[in-house]
C-alpha positions in Angstrom: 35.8 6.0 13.4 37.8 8.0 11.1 36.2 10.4 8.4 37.1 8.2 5.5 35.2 5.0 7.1 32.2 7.3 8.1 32.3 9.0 4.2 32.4 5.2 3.3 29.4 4.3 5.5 27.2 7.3 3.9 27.9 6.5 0.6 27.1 2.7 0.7 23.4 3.5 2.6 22.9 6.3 -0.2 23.4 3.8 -3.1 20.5 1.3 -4.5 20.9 -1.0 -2.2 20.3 1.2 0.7 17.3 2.8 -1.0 15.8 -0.3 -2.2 13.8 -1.0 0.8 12.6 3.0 1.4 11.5 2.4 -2.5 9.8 -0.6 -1.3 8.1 1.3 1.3 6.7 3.8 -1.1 5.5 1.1 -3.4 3.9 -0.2 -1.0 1.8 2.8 0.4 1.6 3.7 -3.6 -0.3 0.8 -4.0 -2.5 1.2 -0.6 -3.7 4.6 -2.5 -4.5 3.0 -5.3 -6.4 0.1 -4.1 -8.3 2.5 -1.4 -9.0 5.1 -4.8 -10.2 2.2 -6.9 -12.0 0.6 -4.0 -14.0 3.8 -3.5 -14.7 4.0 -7.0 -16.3 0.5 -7.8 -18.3 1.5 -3.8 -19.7 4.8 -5.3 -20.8 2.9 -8.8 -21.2 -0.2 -7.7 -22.4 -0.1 -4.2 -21.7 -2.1 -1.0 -21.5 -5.2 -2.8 -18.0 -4.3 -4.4 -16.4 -4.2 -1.4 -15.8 -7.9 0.0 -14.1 -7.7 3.2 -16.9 -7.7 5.4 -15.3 -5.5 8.3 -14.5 -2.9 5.7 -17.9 -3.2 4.2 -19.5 -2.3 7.7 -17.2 0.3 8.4 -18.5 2.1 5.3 -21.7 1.4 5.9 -21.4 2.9 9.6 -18.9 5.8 8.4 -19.1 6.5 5.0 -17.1 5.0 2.2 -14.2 8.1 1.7 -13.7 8.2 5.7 -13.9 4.0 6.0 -11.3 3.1 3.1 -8.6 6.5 4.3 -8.6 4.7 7.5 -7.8 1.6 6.2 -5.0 2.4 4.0 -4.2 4.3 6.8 -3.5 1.9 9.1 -2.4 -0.6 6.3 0.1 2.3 5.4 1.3 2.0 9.4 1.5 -1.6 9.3 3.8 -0.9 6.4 6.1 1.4 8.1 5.9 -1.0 11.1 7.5 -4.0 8.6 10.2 -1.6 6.8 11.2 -0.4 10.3 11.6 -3.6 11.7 13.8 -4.6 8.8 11.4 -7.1 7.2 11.5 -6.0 3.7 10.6 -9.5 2.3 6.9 -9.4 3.9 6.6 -5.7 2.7 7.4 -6.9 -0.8 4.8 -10.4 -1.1 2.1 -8.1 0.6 3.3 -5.4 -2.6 2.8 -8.5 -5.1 -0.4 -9.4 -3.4 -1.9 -5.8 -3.2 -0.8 -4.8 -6.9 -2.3 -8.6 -8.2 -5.2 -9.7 -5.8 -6.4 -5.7 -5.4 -5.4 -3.2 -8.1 -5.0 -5.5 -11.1 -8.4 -6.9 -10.7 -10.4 -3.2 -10.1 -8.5 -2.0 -13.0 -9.4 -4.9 -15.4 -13.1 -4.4 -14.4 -13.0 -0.7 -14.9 -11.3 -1.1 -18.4 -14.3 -2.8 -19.2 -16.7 -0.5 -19.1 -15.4 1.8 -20.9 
């Protein structure tokens, strides 16, 4: 491979199509932190009955809210890196669309409403 292809292949993974899927990565793991933030929010004012998912809600009932919900995202964040590494950046997006409308959407519009 001569200089000038290899210069070629750095600029092309540097440029928004290459980045698009790290930036999807980061989206993704953004909008863990904010479902896991908000989550523990509506826990802490709301009690055990915000949370739905009933493995989650026995984990912070065994472990503690803050602990329960960083592991979590944690591993959700993992499962994340898992997809982008794997090359399966469609599945990372819909779970994106599905975290940011079924998760953060919702806790938001409930905590605008008490205000």
């Amino acid at each position: 491979m001569s200089p000038r292809n290899g210069a070629k292949l750095r600029h092309h993974s540097c440029s928004l199509v290459g980045m698009w899927p790290r930036a999807l990565l980061i989206v993704f793991i953004l909008l863990q932190a904010a479902d896991g933030l908000l989550t523990y929010a509506a826990v802490e004012r709301f009690g055990m009955a915000a949370e739905g998912n009933p493995i989650l809600a026995t984990w912070i009932m065994l472990t503690g809210s803050g602990t329960a919900l960083i592991g979590a995202k944690a591993v959700a964040c993992m499962c994340g890196a898992v997809l982008y590494a794997a090359g399966v950046y469609h599945v990372l997006a819909g779970l994106s669309v599905l975290y940011l409308f079924a998760a953060v959407v919702p806790w938001l519009r409930i905590f605008a409403q008490l205000t």
